[in-house]
C-alpha angles and dihedrals in degrees: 000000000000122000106277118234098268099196105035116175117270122303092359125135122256114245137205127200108224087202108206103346125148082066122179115220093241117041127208140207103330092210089068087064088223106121106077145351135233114217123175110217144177124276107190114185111243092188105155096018109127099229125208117208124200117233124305091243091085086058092089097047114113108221121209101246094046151255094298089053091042087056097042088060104049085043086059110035108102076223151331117266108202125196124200111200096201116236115279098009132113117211117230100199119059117242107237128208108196110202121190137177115294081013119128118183129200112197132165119183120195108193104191124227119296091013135131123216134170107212115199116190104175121171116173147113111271092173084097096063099041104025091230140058098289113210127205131199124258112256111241115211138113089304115128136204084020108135126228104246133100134245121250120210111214124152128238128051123062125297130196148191130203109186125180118183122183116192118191134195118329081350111159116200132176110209116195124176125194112189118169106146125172126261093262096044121094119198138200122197120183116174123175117189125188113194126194135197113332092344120143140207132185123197130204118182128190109184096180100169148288141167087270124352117186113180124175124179119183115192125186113201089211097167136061112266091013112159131198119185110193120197120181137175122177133187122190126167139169108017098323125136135225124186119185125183115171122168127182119190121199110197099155121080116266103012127162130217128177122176127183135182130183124173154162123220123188140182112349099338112149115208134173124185120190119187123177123177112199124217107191128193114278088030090130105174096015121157124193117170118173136174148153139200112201119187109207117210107170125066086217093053117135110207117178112175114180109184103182124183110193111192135187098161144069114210086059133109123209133170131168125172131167128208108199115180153124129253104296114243080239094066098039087056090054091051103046084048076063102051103272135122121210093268098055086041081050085056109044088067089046077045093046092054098045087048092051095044075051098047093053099039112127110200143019092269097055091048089051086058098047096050088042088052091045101048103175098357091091093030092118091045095052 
């Protein structure tokens, strides 16, 4: 972590540079600029808070964005909020993680064998559905060093998420992240998964926008027959940026991994996507696909996709492939036979990707991020 400002103006608030975090395993061409991003962040003292850490045992999970992330966040959460899911059971109600502006949250969920869990991280500015702060209830469960106090949902400053999952034999979770942060936010997400024999996790992500997101997730396939099924849009306009960097190791014989990104990028919006699967060696069996489809919009787009297989074993099977493109003349033929011009054809596909982040939202938060990200484009649907 680079040196803080150690004599900020008055009243400011200190910084701190996170020089080249959200770091694939296996860097490129450093020309193309695509292995890493620098972000400047917040570093509020917390001298006299009384901080709660989760277990040691997420100690050892490795998060997508990195170690120096990982210990920003637990250096700025005013404390860590843990979740045990009880063996055999499968919990009803989603865990939600609110996330507001200013607001860094530190969260390790341990999801015992044979248990089922729905995990709900959701950041964004719900001032523009309600016209005010909007406050939601703590949720009351078996949850511990959690405070009683609601999150209020303001827009401007950095945010930020830490999220550890264990999953432990024959474990099911449902992962579901909501992020639709305003034009002067800036975001950070690290999520680090452990999976253990026959566990399964299933991943859906809705990147709807925001001045600079940057989201990691790192997942270890630690079992044999462990499975993780990724499934990420993403939506970015005007000069926003979005940096993804997501790994998943398989180290037990015959995992499965499938990861999948589509996305719509529009003006002068920058991404970079980096996805590594990881074959290491023992994986006997093992299986990683990944792939992504990105429609470009914009003539000033910037658009950087770095598929990476690493591979240390023979009797395993890996493929990755990007499609990167515009709306075919032919479509756009089909559609102005039908009454549209090239600007309402663009939108339908912007419109198709807010309605299905809608459609499998599962509760009232992430609802409240999708209509604040969409803005008119549901406005007949409200």
């Amino acid at each position: 972590m680079a040196d803080m400002d150690l004599a900020p103006e008055a009243g400011a608030v200190p910084e701190v540079t996170l020089e080249r975090v959200n770091v694939a395993p296996a860097q490129t061409w450093n020309r193309l600029r695509t292995n890493d991003i620098t972000l400047t962040v917040p570093a509020h003292s917390r001298k006299g808070d009384v901080y709660f850490s989760l277990p040691r045992l997420f100690e050892g999970v490795e998060c997508g964005m990195g170690r120096e992330v990982t210990d920003w966040a637990e250096s700025q959460a005013a404390g860590a909020r843990y979740v045990e899911v009880p063996r055999d059971e499968r919990r009803e109600e989603p865990i939600v993680v609110r996330v507001g502006a200013g607001d860094v949250a530190d969260t390790g969920v341990m999801v015992r064998a044979g248990a089922e869990a729905t995990i709900v991280v959701t950041t964004g500015d719900l001032t523009k559905v309600t016209g005010s702060s909007v406050r939601f209830p703590q949720d009351s469960s078996d949850e511990k060093n959690l405070t009683d106090d609601p999150v209020t949902f303001v827009r401007s400053g950095t945010s930020a998420s830490l999220m550890r999952i264990i999953a432990e034999a024959g474990a099911r979770v449902h992962l579901h992240e909501y992020v639709g942060v305003g034009a002067g936010q800036q975001h950070l997400e690290s999520v680090g998964i452990t999976c253990g024999r026959d566990a399964r996790v299933d991943v859906h992500q809705y990147l709807l926008g925001g001045g600079t997101v940057a989201l990691g997730l790192a997942c270890e396939l630690a079992g044999e027959r462990a499975r993780v099924d990724l499934g990420c849009r993403y939506h970015a306009g005007d000069t926003e940026v979005l940096d993804i960097n997501e790994i998943v190791r398989q180290r037990g014989r015959d995992t499965r991994s499938e990861l999948s990104y589509n996305g719509v990028l529009e003006d002068a919006a920058k991404k970079s996507l980096r996805t590594t699967i990881d074959l290491v060696h023992g994986a006997k069996g093992a299986q990683g696909n990944e792939a992504e489809t990105v429609l470009v919009l914009g003539d000033d787009v910037v658009n950087k996709t770095l598929p990476t297989i690493l591979c240390d074993e023979d009797d395993v099977a890996g493929n990755h492939g990007a499609t990167i493109g515009s709306v075919s003349p032919e479509q756009l033929a089909f559609l102005a036979s039908r009454g549209l011009s090239r600007e309402d054809a663009e939108q339908l596909f912007v419109q198709a990707l807010y309605e299905d982040a809608l459609m499998h939202a599962p509760c009232p938060e992430a609802r409240a991020v999708v209509e604040a990200g969409a803005g008119s484009l549901l406005d007949e649907e409200a």
